[in-house]
C-alpha atoms as an extended CHARMM CRD file, in Angstrom:
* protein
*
        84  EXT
         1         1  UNK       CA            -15.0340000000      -10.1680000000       23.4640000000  PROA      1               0.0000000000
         2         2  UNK       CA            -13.8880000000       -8.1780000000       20.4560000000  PROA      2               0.0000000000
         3         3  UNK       CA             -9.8970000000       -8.9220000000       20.9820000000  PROA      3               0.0000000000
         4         4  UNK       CA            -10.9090000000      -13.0350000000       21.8030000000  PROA      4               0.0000000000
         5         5  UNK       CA            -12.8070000000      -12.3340000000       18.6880000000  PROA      5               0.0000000000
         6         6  UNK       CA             -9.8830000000      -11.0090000000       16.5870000000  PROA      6               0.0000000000
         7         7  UNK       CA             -6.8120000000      -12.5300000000       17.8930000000  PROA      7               0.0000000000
         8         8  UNK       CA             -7.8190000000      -16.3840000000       19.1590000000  PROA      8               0.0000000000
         9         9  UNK       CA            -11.0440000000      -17.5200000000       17.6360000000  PROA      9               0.0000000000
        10        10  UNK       CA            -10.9560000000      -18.8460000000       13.8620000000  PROA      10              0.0000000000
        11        11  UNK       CA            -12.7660000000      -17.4220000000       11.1460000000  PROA      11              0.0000000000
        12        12  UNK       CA            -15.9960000000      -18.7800000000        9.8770000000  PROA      12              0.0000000000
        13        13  UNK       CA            -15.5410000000      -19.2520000000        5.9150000000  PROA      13              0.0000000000
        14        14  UNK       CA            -18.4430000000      -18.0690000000        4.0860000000  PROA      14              0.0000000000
        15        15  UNK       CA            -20.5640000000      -17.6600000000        6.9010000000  PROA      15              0.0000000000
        16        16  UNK       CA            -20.5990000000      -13.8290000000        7.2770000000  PROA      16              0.0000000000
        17        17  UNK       CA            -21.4440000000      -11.6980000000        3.8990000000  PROA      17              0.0000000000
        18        18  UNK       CA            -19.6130000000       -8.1670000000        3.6810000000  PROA      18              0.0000000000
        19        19  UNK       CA            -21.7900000000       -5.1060000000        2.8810000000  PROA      19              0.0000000000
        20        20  UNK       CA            -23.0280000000       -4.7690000000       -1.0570000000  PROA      20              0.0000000000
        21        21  UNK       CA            -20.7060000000       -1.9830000000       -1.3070000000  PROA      21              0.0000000000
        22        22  UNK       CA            -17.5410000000       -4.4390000000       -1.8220000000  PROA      22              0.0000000000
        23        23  UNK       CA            -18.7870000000       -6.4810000000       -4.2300000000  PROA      23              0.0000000000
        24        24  UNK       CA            -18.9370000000       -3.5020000000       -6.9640000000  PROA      24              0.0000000000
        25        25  UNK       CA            -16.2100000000       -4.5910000000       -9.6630000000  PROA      25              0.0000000000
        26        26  UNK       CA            -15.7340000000       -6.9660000000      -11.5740000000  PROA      26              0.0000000000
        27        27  UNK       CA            -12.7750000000       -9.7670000000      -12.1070000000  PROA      27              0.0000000000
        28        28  UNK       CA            -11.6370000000       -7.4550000000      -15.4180000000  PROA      28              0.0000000000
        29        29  UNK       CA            -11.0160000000       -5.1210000000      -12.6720000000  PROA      29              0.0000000000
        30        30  UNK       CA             -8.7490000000       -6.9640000000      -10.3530000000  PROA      30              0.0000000000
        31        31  UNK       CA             -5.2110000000       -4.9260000000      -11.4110000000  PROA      31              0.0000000000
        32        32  UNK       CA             -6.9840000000       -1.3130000000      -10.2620000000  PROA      32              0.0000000000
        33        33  UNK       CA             -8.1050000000       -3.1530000000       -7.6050000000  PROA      33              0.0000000000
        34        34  UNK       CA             -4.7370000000       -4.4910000000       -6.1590000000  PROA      34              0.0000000000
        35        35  UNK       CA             -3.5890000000       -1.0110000000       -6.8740000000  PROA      35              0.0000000000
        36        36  UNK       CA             -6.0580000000        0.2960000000       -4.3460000000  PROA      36              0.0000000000
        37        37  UNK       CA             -5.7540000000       -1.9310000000       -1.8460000000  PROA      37              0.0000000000
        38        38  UNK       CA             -2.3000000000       -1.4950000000       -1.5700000000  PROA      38              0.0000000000
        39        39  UNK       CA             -2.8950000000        2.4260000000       -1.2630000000  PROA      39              0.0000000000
        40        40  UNK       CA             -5.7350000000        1.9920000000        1.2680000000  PROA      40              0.0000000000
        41        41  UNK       CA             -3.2100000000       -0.5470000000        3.3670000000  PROA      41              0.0000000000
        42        42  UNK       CA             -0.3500000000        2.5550000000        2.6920000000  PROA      42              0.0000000000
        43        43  UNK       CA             -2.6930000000        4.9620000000        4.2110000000  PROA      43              0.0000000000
        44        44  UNK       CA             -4.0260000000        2.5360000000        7.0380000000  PROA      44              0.0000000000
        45        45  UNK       CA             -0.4370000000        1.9590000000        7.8340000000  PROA      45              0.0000000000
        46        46  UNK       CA              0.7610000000        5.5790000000        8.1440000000  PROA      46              0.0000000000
        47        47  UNK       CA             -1.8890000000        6.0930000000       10.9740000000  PROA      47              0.0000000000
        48        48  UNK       CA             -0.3230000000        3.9380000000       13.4350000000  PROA      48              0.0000000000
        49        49  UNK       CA              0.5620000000        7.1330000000       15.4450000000  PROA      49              0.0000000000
        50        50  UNK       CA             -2.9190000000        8.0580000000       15.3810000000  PROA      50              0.0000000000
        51        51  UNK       CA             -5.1100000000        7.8260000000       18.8080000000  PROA      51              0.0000000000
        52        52  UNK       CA             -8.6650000000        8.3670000000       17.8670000000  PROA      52              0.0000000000
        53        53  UNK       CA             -9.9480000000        5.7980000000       15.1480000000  PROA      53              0.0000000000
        54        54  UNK       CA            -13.6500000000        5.5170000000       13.5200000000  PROA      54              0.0000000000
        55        55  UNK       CA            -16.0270000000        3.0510000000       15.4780000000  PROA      55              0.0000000000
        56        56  UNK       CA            -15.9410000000       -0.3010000000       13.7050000000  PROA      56              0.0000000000
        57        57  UNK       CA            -19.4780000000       -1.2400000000       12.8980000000  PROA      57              0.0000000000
        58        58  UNK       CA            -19.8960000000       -4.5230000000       14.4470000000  PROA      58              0.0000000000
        59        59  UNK       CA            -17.0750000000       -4.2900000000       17.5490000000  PROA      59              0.0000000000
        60        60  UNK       CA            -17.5190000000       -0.7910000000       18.3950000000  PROA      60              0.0000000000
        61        61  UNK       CA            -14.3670000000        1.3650000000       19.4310000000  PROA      61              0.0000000000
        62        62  UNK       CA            -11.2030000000       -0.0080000000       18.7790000000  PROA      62              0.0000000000
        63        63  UNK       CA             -7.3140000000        1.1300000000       19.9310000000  PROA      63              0.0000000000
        64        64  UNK       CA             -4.7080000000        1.5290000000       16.6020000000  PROA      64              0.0000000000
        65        65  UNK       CA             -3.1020000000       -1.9600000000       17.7570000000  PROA      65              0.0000000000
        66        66  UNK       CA             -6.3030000000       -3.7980000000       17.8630000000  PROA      66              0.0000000000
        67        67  UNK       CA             -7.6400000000       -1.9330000000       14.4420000000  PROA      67              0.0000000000
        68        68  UNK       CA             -3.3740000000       -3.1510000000       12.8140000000  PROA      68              0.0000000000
        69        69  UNK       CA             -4.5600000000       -6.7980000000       14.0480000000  PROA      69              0.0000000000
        70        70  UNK       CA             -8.1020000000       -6.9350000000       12.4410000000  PROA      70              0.0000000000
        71        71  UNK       CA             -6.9300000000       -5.8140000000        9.5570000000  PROA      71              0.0000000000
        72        72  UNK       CA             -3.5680000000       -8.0090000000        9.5310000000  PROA      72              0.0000000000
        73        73  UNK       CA             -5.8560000000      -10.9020000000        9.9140000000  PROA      73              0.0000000000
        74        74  UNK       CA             -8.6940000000       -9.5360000000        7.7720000000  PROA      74              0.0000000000
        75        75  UNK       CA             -5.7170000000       -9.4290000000        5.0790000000  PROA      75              0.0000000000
        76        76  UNK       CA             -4.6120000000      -12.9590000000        5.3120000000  PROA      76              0.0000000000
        77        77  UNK       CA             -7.9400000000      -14.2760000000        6.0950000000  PROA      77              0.0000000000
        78        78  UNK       CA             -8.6020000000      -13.4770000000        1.9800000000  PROA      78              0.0000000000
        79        79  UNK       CA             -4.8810000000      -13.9670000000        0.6660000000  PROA      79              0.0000000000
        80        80  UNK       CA             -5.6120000000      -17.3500000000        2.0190000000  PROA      80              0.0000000000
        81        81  UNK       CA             -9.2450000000      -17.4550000000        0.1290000000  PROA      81              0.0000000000
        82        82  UNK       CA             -7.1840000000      -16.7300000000       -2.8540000000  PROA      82              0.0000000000
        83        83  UNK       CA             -4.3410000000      -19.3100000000       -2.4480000000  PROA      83              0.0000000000
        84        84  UNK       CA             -1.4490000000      -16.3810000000       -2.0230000000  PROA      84              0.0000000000
């Protein structure tokens, strides 16, 4: 269900609120921001090697491939929310 979820169904805009903790800063913050999302992606992306990953909280254990494809199309899913 998890990998139909991720890779073939679409998105439901606005439908699904992310946790309190992400919605900390402010729009004066956005530069830092970018900064550290690039980082966390730099890090994310330097695990690919890696065989054990955290749980997700809503899909449970996930492979490195099927965490690189949530979070590929997590990515876009707001670049696209932001018109980049």
């Amino acid at each position: 269900m998890k990998q139909l979820v991720i890779d073939v169904l679409p998105w439901l805009k606005g439908r699904i609120q992310g946790p309190p903790e992400a919605f900390t800063t402010s729009p004066d913050q956005w530069e830092r921001d970018v900064a550290t999302l690039v980082t966390l992606l730099d890090t994310f992306g330097s695990r690919s090697g890696q065989q054990t990953w955290a749980p997700h909280p809503n899909f449970g254990r996930m492979s490195g491939p099927l965490w690189a494809r949530l979070t590929r199309r997590h990515v876009d899913h707001h670049l696209t929310q932001f018109g980049v």
